[in-house]
C-alpha positions as CSV (number, residue, x, y, z in Angstrom):
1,X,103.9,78.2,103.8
2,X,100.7,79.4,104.9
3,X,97.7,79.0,102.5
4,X,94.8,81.8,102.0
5,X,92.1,80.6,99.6
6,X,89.4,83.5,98.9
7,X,86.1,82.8,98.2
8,X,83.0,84.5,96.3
9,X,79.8,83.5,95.1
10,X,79.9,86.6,92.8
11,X,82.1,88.0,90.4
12,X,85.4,89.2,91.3
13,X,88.2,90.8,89.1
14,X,88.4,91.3,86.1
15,X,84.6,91.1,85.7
16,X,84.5,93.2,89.2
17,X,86.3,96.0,89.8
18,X,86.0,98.3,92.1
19,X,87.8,99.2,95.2
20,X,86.9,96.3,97.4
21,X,88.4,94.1,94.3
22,X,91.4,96.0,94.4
23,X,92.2,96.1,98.3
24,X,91.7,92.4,98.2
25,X,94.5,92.2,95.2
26,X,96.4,94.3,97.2
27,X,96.5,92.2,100.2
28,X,96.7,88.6,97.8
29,X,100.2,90.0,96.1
30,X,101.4,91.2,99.5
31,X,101.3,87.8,101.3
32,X,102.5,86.2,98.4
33,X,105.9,88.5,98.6
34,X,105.7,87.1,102.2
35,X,105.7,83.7,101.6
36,X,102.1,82.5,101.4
37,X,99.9,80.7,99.0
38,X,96.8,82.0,97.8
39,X,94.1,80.8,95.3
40,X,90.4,82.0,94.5
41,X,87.2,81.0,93.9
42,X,84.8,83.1,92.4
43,X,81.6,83.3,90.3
44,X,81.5,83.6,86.6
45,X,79.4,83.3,83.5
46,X,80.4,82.7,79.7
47,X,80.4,86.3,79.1
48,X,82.8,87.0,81.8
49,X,85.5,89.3,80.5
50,X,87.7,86.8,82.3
51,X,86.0,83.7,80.4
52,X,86.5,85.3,77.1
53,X,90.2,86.5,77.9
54,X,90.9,82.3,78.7
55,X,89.3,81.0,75.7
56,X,90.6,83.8,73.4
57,X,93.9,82.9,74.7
58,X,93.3,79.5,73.8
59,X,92.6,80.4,70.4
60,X,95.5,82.0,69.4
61,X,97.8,79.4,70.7
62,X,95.5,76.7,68.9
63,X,94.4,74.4,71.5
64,X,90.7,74.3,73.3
65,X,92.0,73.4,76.8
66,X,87.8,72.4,77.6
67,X,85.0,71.6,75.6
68,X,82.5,74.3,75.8
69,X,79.1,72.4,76.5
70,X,81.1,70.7,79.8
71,X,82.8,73.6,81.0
72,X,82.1,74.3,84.8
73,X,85.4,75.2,86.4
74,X,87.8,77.5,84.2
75,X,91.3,77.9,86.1
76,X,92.6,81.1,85.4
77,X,96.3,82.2,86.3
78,X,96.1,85.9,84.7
79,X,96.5,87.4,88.0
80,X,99.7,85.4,88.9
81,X,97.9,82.8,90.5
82,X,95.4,80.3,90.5
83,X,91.8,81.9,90.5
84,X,89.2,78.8,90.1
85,X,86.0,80.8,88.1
86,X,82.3,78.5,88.6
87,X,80.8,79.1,85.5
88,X,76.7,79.4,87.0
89,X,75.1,78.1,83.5
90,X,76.4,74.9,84.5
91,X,76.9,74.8,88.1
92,X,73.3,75.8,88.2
93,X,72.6,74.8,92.1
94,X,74.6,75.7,94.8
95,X,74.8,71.8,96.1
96,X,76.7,71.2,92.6
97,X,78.8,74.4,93.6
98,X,79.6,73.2,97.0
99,X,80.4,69.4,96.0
100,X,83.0,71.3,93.9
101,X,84.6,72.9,96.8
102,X,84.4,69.8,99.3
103,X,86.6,68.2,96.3
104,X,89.0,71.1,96.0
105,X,89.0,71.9,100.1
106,X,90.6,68.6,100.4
107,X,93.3,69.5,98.1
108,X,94.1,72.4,98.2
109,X,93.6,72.6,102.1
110,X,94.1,76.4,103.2
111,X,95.2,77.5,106.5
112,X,92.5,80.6,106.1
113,X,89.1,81.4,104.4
114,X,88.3,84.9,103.4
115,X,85.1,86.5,101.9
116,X,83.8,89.5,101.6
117,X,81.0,90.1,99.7
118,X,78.3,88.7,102.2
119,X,78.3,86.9,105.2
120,X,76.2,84.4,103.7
121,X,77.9,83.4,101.4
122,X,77.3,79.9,100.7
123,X,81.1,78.9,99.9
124,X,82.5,80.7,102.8
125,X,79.6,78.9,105.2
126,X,80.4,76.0,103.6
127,X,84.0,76.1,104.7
128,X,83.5,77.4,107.8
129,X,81.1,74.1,108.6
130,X,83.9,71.7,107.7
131,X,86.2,73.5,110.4
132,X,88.7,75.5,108.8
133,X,89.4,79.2,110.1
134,X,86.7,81.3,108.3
135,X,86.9,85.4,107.9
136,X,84.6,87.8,106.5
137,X,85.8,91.2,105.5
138,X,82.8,93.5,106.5
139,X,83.4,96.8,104.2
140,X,79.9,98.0,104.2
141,X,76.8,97.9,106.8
142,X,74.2,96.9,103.5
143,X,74.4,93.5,105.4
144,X,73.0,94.7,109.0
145,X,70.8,96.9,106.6
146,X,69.3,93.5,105.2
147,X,69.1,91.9,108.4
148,X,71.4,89.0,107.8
149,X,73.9,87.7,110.7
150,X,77.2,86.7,110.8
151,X,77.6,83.1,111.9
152,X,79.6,82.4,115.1
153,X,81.6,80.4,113.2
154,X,82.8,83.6,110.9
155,X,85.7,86.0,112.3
156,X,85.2,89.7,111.2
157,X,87.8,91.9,110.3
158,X,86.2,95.3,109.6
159,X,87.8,98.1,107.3
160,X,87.1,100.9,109.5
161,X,86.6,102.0,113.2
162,X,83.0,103.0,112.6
163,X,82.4,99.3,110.7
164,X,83.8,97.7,113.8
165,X,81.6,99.8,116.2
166,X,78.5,99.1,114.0
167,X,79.2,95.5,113.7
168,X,79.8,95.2,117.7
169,X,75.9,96.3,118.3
170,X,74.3,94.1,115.4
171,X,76.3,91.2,116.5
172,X,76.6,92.0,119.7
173,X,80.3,90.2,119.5
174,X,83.5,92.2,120.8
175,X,85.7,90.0,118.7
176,X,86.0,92.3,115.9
177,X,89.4,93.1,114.4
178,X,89.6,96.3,112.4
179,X,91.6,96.5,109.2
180,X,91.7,99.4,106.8
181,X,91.4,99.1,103.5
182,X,94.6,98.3,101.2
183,X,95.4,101.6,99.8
184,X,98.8,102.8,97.9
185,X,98.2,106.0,98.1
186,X,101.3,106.5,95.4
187,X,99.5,104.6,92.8
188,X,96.9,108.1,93.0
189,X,99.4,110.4,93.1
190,X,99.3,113.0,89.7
191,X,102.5,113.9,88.3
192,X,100.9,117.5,87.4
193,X,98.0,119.2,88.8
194,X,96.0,120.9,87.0
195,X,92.9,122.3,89.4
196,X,90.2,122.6,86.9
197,X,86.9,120.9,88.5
198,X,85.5,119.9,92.0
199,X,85.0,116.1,91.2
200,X,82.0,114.3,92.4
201,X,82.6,110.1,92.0
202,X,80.3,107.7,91.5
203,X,76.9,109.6,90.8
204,X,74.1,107.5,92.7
205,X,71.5,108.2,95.3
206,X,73.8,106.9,97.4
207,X,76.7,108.9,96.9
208,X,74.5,112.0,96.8
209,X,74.2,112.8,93.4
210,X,71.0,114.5,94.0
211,X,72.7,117.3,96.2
212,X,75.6,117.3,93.9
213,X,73.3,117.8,90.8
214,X,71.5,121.0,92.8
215,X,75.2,122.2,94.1
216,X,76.2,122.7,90.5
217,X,73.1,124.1,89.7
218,X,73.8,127.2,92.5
219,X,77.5,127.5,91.0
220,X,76.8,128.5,87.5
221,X,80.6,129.9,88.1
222,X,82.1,126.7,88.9
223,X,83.2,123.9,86.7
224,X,82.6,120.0,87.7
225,X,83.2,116.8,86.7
226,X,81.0,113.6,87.5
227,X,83.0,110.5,87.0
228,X,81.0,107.5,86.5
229,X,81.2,103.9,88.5
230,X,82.3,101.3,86.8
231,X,78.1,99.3,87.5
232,X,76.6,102.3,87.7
233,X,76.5,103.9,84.3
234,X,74.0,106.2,82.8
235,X,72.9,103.4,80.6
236,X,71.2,102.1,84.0
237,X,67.6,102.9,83.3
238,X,67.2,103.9,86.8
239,X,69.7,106.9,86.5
240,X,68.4,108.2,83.6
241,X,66.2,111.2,85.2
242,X,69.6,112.1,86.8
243,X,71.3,112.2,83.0
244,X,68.8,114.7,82.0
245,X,69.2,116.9,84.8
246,X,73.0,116.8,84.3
247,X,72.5,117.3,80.7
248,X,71.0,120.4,81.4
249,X,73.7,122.0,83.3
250,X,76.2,123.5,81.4
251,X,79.0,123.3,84.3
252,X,78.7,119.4,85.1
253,X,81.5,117.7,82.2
254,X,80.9,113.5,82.8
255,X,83.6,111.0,82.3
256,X,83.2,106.9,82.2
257,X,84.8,105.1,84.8
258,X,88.5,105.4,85.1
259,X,90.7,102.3,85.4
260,X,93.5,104.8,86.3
261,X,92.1,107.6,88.9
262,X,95.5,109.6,88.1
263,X,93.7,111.6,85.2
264,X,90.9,112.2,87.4
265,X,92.8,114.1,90.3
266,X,95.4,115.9,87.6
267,X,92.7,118.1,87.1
268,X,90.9,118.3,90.9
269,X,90.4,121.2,92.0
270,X,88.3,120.3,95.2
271,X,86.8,116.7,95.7
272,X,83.0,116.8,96.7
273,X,81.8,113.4,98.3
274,X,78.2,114.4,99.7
275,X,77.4,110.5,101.1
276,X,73.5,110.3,102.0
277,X,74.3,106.9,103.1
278,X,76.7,105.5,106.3
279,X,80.3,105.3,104.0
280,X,82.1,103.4,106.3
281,X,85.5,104.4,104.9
282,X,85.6,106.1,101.8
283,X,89.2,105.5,100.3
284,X,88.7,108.2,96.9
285,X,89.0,110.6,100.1
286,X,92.6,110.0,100.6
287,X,93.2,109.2,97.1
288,X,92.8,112.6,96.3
289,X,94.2,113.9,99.2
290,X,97.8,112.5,98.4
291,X,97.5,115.0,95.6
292,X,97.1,117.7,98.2
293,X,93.0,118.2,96.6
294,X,90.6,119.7,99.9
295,X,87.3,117.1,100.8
296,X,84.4,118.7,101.3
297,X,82.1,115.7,102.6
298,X,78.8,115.1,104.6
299,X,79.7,114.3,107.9
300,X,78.5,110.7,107.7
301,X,79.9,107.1,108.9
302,X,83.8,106.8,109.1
303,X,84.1,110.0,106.3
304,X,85.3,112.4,109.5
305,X,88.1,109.5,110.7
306,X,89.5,109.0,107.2
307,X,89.7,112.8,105.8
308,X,91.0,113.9,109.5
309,X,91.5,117.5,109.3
310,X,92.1,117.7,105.3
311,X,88.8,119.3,104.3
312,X,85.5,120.6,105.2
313,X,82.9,118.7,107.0
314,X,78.7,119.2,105.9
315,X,76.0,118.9,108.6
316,X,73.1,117.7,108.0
317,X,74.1,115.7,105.0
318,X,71.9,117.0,102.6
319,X,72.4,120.9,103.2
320,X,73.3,122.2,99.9
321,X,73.5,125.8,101.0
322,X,76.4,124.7,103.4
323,X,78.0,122.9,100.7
324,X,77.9,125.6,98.1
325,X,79.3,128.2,101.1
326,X,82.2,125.7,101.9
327,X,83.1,125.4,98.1
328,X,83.0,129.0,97.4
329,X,85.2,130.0,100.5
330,X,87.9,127.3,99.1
331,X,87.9,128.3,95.8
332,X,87.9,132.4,97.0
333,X,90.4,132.1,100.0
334,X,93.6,130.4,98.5
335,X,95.4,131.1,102.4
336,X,92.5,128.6,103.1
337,X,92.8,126.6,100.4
338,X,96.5,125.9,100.8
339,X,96.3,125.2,104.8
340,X,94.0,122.3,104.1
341,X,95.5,121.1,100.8
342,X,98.6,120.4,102.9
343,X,96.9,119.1,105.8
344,X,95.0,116.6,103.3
345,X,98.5,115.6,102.2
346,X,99.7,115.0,105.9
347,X,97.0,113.1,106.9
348,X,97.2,111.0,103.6
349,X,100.6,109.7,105.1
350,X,98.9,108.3,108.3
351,X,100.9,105.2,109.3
352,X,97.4,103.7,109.2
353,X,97.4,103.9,105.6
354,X,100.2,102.6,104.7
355,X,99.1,99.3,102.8
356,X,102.1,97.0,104.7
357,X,101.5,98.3,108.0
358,X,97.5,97.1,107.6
359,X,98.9,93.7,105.4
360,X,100.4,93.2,109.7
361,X,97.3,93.9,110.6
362,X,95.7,91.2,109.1
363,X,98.1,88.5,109.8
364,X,98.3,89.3,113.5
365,X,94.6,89.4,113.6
366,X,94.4,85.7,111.5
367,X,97.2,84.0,113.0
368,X,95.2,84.8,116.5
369,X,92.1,84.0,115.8
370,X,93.5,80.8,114.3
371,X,95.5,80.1,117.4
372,X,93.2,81.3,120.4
373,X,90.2,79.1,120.6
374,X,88.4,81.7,123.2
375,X,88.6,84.4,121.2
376,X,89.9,86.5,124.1
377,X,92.4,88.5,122.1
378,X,92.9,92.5,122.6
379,X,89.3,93.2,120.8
380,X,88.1,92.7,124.2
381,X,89.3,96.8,124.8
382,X,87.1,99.7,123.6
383,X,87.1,100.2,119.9
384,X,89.3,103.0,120.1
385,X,92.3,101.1,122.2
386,X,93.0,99.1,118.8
387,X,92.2,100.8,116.2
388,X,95.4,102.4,115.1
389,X,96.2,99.1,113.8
């Protein structure tokens, strides 16, 4: 039985949830129907909603299975195995965090290490020091932005062509696999639609809430809905000038984050996703798109390879008159509308996006990095030779 133990300096879910968090679940519960083991590591704090979910728990059955003062390691089995949660007000160094996984390394002894929230990671370094087959799951480029490198010692499995590419020139290593993100695409399908708003997620800078702010502004006409991210609420100070111009549009409706995205797309219309930034995947694209909604997007990163030819694509970026004239047309020309609402369905049902087929992925990609000491394995072809796995 092969073992996969995943490791995080941060939070991971409950206390973190987004789609990264969810991928990774994704993938966990898959190998587990197939026969591996996997545990977790992860960061937490005493306010952790997965701290207070343990010792509640403890409460009601009448037994405190730790001593709160000592507590440093809380074992939690909520998501159907063992996630180990460092508690950082006691583990306050990362030497004290570190002699806590030399211990538990020796146990528990995994066949595979996987991280994905940086490269430098001190648990996943760690492991990969004391020799056992070490993977990072690149998912953004905000590591190249910050300039830090990926040890020789780290495989990389990318989520997306243009990750892969991007990760070839800062590394300059052609041992990349590619892996796209674990997304069941019927866990976002509506049972009605109801096409009501174009839907902007997530409104940060990064996202483009700026341009989608001015769109709505030049479509009096039109209805939206701005669906907050689970860290990035309006209570963060920093958004706060983007709350008051929202406020004073009359056309923008905002919702809190969604746990279940279902009741967002019942009533999408069109899906706006206006990225200023390099989205290396963007998986609310086909989310939506297995409910037959359009994408009108800025033609940035891996946004063109994921929506395929299920929407409309924005050059330059931040061009808000060709947004607002690709929005209009949709919403006035329904012989339009309905030729990419069912090619956004078709391309949602790309064999590459089917969860299991990418779950292959990642074995074949871990079992021969594990197994081929020279790394010489198909990566060695042009991007575009492997990436339909």
């Amino acid at each position: 039985m092969p073992k996969l133990l995943f490791v995080t300096d941060a939070f991971f879910y409950p206390d973190n949830s987004g789609g990264a968090q969810h991928s990774s679940l994704y993938l966990f519960q898959s190998l587990r129907n197939r026969g591996w083991q996997v545990e977790l590591v992860c960061g937490a704090n005493l306010r952790s909603e997965s701290i207070q979910r343990a010792y509640q728990y403890a409460l009601r059955h009448r037994h405190i299975p730790w001593q709160l003062p000592n507590l440093s390691v809380v074992k939690d089995e909520s998501l159907g195995y063992p996630c180990w949660r460092l508690l950082r007000r006691f583990h306050k160094t990362i030497d004290q965090r570190l002699q806590w996984l030399s211990t538990y390394l020796q146990k528990y002894k995994p066949d595979v290490i996987l991280g994905h929230t940086s490269p430098d990671c001190p648990l996943l370094n760690y492991a990969a020091q004391q020799g056992y087959p070490s993977f990072f799951f690149l998912r953004s480029l905000y590591n190249f932005d910050r300039g830090i490198a990926i040890p020789e010692t780290i495989h990389i499995i990318a989520n997306a062509p243009f990750t892969a590419e991007k990760a070839k020139q800062f590394t300059q290593r052609d041992d990349i696999g590619i892996v796209l993100p674990f997304l069941n695409v019927n866990q976002y399908r509506a049972a009605t639609r109801d096409r009501r708003y174009i839907t902007f997620i997530n409104p940060i800078p990064q996202k483009g809430v700026e341009v989608a702010i001015e769109i709505a502004r030049q479509m009096p006409e039109a209805q939206f809905l701005f669906i907050q991210g689970k860290w990035t609420g309006f209570s963060d100070t920093r958004l706060q000038t983007y709350l008051q111009a929202i406020k004073s549009l009359k056309n923008i409706t905002v919702w809190e984050h969604q746990s279940d995205m279902r009741q967002v797309y019942a009533v999408t219309d069109i899906l706006l996703v206006p990225s200023q930034f390099e989205e290396a995947f963007g998986r609310v694209i086909v989310e939506a798109q297995v409910n037959q909604i359009p994408v009108v997007a800025a033609n940035v990163g891996g946004i063109t390879y994921s929506m395929g030819s299920g929407g409309i694509v924005i050059d330059p970026k931040d061009d808000i008159q060709s947004y607002v004239n690709a929005l209009q047309t949709l919403r006035a020309d329904s012989q339009l509308y309905n030729t990419l609402a069912d090619r956004a369905f078709q391309n949602s049902q790309r064999v590459e996006f089917d969860p299991e087929h990418q779950v292959d992925c990642f074995i074949e990609w871990v079992e021969t990095c594990r197994l081929t000491s020279t790394r010489s394995y198909s990566t060695q072809m042009e991007v575009s030779n492997y990436v339909t796995c």
